[in-house]
The first five atom37 places (N, CA, C, CB, O) and aatype in JSON, in Angstrom:
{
  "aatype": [20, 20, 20, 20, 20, 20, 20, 20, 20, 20, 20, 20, 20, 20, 20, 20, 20, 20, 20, 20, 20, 20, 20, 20, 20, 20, 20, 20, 20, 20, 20, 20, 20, 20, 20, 20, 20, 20, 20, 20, 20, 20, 20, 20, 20, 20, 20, 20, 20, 20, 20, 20, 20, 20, 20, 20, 20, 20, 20, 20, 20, 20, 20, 20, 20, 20, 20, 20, 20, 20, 20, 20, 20, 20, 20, 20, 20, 20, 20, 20, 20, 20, 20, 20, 20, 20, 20, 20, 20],
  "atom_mask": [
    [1, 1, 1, 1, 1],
    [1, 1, 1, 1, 1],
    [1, 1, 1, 1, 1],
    [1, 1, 1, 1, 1],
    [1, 1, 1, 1, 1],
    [1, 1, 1, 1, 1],
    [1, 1, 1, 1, 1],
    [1, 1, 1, 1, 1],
    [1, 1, 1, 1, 1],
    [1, 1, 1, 1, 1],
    [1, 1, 1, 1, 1],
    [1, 1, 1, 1, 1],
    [1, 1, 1, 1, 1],
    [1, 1, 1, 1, 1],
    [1, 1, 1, 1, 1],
    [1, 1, 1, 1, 1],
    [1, 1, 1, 1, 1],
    [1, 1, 1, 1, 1],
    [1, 1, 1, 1, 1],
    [1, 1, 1, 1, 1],
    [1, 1, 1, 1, 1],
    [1, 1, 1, 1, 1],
    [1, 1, 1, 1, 1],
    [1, 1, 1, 1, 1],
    [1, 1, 1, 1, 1],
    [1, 1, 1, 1, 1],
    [1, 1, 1, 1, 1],
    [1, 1, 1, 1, 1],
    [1, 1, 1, 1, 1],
    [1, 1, 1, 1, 1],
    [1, 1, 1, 1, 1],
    [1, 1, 1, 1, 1],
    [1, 1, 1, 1, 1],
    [1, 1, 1, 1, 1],
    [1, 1, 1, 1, 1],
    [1, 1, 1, 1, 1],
    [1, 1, 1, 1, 1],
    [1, 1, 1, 1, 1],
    [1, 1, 1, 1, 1],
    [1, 1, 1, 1, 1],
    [1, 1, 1, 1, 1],
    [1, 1, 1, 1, 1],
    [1, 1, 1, 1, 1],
    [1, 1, 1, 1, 1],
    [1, 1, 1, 1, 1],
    [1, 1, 1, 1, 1],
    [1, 1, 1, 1, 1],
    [1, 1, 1, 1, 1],
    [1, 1, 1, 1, 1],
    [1, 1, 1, 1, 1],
    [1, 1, 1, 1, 1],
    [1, 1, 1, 1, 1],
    [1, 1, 1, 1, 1],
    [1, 1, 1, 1, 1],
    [1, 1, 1, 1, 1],
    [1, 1, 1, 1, 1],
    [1, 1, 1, 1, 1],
    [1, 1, 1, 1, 1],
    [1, 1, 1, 1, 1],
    [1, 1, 1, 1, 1],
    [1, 1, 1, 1, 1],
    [1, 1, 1, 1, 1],
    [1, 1, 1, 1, 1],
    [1, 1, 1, 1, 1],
    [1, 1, 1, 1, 1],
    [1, 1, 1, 1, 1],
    [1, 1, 1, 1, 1],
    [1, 1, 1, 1, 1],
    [1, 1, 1, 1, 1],
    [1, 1, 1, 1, 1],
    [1, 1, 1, 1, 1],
    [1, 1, 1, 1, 1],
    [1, 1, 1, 1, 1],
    [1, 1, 1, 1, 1],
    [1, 1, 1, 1, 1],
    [1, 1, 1, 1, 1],
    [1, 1, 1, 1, 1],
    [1, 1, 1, 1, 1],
    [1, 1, 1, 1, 1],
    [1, 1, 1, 1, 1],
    [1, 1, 1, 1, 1],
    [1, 1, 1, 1, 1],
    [1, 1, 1, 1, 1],
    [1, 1, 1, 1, 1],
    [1, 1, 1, 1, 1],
    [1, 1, 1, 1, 1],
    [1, 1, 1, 1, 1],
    [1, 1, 1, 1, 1],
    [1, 1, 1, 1, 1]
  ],
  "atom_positions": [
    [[15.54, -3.51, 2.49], [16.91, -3.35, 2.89], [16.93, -3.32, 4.42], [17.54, -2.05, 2.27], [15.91, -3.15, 5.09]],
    [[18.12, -3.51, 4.93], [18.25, -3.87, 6.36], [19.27, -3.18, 6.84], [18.46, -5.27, 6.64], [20.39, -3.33, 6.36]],
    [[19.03, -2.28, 7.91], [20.02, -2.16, 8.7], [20.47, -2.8, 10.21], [19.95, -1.08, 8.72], [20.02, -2.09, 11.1]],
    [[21.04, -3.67, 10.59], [21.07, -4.65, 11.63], [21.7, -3.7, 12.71], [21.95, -6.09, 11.26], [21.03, -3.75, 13.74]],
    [[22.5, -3.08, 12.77], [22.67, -2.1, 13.69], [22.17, -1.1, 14.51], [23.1, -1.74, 13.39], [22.51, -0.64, 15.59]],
    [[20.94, -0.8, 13.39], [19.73, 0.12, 13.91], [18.55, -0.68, 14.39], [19.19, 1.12, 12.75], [17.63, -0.18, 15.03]],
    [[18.61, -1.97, 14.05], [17.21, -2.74, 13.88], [16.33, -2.13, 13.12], [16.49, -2.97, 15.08], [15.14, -2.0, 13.43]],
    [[16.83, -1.73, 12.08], [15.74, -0.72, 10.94], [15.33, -1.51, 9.24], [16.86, 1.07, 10.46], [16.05, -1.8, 8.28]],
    [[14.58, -1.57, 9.36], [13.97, -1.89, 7.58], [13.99, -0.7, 7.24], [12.3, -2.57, 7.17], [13.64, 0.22, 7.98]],
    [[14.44, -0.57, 5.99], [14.06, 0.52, 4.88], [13.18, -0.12, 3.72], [15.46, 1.18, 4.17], [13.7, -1.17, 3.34]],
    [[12.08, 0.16, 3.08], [11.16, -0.09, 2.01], [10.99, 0.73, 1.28], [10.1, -0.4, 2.28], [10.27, 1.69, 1.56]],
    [[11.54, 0.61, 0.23], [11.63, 1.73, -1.28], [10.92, 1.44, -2.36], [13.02, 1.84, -2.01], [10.9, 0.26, -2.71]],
    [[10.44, 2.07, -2.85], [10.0, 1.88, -4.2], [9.95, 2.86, -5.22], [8.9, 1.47, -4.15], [10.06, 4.03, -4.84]],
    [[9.76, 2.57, -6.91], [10.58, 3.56, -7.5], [10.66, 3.24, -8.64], [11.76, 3.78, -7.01], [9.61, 2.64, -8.87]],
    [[11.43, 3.27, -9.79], [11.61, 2.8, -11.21], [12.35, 2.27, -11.41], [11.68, 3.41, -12.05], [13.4, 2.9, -11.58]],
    [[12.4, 0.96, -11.53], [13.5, -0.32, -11.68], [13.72, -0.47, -13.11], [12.96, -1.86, -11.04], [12.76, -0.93, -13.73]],
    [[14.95, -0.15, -13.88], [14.81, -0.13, -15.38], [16.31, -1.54, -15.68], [15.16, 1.96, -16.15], [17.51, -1.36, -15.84]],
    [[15.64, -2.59, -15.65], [16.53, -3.67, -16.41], [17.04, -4.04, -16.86], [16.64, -4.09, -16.74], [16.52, -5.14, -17.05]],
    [[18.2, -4.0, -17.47], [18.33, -4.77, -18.98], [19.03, -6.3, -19.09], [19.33, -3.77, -19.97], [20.24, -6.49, -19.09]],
    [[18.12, -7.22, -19.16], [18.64, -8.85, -19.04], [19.35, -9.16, -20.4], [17.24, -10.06, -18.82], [19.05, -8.75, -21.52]],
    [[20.44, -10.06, -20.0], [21.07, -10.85, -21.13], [20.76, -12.32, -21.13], [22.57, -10.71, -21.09], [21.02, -12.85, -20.05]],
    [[20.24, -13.18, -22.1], [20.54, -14.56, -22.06], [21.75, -15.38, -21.91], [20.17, -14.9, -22.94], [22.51, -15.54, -22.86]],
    [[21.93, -15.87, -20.82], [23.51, -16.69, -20.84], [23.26, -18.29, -20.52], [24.71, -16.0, -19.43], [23.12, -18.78, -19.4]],
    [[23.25, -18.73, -21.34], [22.47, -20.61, -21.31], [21.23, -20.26, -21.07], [22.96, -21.97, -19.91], [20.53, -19.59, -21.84]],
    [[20.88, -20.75, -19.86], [19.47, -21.3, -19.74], [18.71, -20.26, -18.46], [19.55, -23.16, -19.25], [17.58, -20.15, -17.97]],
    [[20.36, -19.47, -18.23], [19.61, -18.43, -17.34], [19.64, -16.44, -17.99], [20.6, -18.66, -15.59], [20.44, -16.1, -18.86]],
    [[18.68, -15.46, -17.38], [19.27, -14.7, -17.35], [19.97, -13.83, -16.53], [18.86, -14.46, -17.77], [20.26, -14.27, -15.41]],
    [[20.3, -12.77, -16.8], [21.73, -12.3, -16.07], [21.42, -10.78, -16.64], [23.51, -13.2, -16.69], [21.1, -10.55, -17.81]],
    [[21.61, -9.51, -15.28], [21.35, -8.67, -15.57], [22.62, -8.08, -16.28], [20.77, -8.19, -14.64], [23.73, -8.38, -15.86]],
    [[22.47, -7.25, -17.36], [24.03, -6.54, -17.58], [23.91, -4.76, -17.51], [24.73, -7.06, -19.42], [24.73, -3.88, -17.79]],
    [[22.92, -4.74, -17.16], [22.81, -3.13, -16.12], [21.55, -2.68, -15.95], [23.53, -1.7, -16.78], [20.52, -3.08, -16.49]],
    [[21.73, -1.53, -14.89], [20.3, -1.33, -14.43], [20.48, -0.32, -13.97], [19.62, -2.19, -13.56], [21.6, 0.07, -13.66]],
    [[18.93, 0.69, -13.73], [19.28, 1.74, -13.47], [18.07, 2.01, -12.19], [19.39, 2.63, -14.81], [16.98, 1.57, -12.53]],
    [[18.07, 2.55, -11.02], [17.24, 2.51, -10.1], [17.03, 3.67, -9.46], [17.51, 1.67, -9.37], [17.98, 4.17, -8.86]],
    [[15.81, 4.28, -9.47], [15.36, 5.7, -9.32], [14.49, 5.39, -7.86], [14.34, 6.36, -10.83], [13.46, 4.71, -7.97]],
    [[14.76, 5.72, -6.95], [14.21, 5.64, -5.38], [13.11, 6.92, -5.66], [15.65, 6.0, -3.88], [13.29, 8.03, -6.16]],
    [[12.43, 6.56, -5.35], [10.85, 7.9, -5.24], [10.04, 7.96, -3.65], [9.14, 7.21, -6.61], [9.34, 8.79, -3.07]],
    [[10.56, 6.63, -3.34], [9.62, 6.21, -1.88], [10.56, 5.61, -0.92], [8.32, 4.97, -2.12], [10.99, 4.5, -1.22]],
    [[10.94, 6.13, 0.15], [11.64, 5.22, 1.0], [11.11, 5.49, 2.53], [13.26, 5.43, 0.84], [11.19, 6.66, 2.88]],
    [[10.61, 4.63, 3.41], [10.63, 4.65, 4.5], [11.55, 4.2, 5.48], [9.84, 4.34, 4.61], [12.5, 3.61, 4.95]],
    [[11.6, 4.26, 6.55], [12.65, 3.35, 7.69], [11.66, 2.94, 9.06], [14.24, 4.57, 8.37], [10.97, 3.67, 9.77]],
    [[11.81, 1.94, 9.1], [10.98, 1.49, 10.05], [11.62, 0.21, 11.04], [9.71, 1.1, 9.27], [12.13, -0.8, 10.55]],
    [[11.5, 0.43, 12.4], [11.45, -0.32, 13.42], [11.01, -1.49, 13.39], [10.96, 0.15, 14.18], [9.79, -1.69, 13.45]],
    [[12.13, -2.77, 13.26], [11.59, -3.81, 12.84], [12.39, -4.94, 13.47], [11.5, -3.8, 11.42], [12.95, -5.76, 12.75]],
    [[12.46, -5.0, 14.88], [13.19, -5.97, 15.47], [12.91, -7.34, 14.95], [13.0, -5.91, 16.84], [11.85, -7.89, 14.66]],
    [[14.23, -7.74, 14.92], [14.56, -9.35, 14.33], [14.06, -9.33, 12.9], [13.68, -10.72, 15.23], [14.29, -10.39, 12.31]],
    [[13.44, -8.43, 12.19], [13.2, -8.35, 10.79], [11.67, -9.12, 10.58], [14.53, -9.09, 9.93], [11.16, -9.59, 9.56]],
    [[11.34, -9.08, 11.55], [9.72, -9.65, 11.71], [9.15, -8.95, 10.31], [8.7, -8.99, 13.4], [8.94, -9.78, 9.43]],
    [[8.88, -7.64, 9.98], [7.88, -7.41, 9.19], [8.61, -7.47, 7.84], [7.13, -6.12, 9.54], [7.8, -7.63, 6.93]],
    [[9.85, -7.4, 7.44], [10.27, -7.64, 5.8], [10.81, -9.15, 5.76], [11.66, -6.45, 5.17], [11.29, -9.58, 4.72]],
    [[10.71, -10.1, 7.11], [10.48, -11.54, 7.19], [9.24, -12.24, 6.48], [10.39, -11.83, 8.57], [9.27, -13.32, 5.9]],
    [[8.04, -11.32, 6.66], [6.27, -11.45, 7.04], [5.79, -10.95, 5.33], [5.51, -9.91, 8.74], [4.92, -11.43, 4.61]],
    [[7.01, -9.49, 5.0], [6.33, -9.63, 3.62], [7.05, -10.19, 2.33], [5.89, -8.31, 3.26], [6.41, -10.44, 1.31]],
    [[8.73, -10.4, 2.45], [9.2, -11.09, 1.62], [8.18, -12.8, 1.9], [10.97, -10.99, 1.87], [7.35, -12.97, 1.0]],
    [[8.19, -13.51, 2.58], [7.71, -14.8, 2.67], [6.35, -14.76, 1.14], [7.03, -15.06, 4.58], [6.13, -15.61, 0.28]],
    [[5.82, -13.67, 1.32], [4.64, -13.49, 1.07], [4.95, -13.17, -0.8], [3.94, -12.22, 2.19], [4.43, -13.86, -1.67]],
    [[5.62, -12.33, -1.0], [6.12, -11.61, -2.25], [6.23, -13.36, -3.37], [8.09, -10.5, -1.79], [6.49, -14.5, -2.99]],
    [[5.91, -12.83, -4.78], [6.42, -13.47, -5.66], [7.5, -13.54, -6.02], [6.03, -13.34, -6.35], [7.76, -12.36, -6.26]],
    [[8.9, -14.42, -6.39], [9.96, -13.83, -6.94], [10.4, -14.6, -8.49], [11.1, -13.9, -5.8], [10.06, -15.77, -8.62]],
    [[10.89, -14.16, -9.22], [11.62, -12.74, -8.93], [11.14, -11.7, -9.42], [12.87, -12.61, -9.34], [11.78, -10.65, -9.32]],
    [[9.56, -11.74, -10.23], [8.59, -10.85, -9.99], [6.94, -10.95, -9.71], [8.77, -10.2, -10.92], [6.34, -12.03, -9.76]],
    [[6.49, -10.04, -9.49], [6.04, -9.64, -8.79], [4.79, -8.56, -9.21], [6.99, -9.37, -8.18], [4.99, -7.36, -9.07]],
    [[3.36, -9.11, -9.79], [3.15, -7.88, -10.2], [2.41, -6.75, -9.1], [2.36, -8.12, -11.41], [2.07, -7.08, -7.97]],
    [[2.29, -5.72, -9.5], [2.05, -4.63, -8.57], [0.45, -4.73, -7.29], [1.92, -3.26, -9.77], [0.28, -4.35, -6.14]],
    [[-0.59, -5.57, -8.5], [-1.34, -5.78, -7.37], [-1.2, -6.41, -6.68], [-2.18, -5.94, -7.39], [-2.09, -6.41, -5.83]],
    [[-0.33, -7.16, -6.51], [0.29, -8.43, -5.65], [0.59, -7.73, -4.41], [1.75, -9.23, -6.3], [0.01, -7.85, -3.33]],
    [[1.47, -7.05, -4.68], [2.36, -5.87, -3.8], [1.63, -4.93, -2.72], [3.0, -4.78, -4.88], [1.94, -4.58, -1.58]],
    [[0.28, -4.62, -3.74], [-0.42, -3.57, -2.58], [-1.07, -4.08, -1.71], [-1.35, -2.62, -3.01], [-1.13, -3.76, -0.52]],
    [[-1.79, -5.2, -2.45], [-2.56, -6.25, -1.27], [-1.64, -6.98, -0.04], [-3.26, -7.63, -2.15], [-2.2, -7.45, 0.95]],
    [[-0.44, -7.03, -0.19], [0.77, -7.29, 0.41], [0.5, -5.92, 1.83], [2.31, -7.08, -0.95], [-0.05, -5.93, 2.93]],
    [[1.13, -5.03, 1.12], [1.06, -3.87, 2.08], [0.71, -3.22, 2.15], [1.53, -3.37, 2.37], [1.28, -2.16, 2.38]],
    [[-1.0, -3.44, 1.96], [-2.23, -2.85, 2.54], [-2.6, -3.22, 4.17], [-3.43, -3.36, 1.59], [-3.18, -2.53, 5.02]],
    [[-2.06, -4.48, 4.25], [-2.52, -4.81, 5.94], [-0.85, -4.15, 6.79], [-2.87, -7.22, 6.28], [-0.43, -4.82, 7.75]],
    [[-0.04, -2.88, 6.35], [0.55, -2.43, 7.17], [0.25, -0.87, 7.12], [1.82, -2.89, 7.04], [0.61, -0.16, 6.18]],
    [[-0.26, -0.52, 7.94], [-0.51, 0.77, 8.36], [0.27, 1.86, 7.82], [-0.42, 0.81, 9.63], [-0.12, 2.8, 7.13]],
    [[1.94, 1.49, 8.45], [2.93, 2.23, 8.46], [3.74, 2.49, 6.79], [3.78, 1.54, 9.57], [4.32, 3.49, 6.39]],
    [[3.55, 1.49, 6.26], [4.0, 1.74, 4.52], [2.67, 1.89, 3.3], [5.0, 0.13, 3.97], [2.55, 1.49, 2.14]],
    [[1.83, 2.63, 4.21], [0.85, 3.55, 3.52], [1.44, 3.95, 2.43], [0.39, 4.7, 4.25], [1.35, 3.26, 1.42]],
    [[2.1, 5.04, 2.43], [3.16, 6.04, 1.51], [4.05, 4.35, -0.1], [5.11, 6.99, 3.42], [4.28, 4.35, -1.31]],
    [[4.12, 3.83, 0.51], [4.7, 2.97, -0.35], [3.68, 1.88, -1.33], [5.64, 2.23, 0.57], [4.02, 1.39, -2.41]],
    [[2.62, 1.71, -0.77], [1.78, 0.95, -1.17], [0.84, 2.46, -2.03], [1.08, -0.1, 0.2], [0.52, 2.2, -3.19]],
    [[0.49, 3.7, -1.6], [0.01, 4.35, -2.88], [0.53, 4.75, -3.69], [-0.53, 5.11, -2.85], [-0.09, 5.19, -4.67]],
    [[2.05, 4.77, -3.61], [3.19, 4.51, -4.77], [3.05, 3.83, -6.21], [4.15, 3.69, -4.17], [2.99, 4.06, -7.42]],
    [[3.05, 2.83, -5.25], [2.63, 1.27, -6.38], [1.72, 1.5, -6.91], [2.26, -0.21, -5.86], [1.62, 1.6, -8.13]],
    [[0.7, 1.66, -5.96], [-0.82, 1.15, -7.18], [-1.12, 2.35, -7.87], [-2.58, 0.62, -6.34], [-1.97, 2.21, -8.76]],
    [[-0.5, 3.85, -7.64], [-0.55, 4.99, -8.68], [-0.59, 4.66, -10.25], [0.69, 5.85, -8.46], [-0.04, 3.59, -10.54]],
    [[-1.0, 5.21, -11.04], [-0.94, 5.1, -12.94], [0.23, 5.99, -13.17], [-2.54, 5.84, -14.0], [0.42, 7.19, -12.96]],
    [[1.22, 4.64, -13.86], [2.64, 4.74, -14.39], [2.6, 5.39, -15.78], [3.35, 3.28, -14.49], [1.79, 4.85, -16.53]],
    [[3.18, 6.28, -16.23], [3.23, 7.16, -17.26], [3.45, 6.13, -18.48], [4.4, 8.31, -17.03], [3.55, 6.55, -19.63]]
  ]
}
């Protein structure tokens, strides 16, 4: 997430709970529920570093080791990357 006013990234992570509908040939979410556990804010002029790791990310998913090896080479989202690779209940 971006705040352009602050020049700030925020990077969250957390429990993303889904629920897709089939509509033709695509799907389409018809609700969701999103539990924030991890959020940082970080200094990120011109959006250089969520430029550097979206480029990088799978979409529109993504599995988790993907993610840590992602943001293991940033120092600063430590806290978010041992999030991820923690054992999910």
């Amino acid at each position: 997430m971006r705040d352009n006013q602050l020049d700030k990234t925020r990077v969250r992570a957390g429990y993303y709970d889904w629920e897709l509908i089939h509509s033709g040939s695509n799907l389409k979410v018809q609700k969701h529920k999103i539990y924030i556990h991890e959020m940082l804010e970080l200094t990120d002029a011109g959006s250089k570093i969520l430029k550097d790791i979206q480029c990088k990310l799978e979409y529109p998913f993504t599995e988790k080791e993907s993610v840590s090896n992602i943001l293991s080479s940033y120092l600063e989202l430590e806290d978010i990357e041992k999030y991820i690779i923690k054992e999910t209940p």
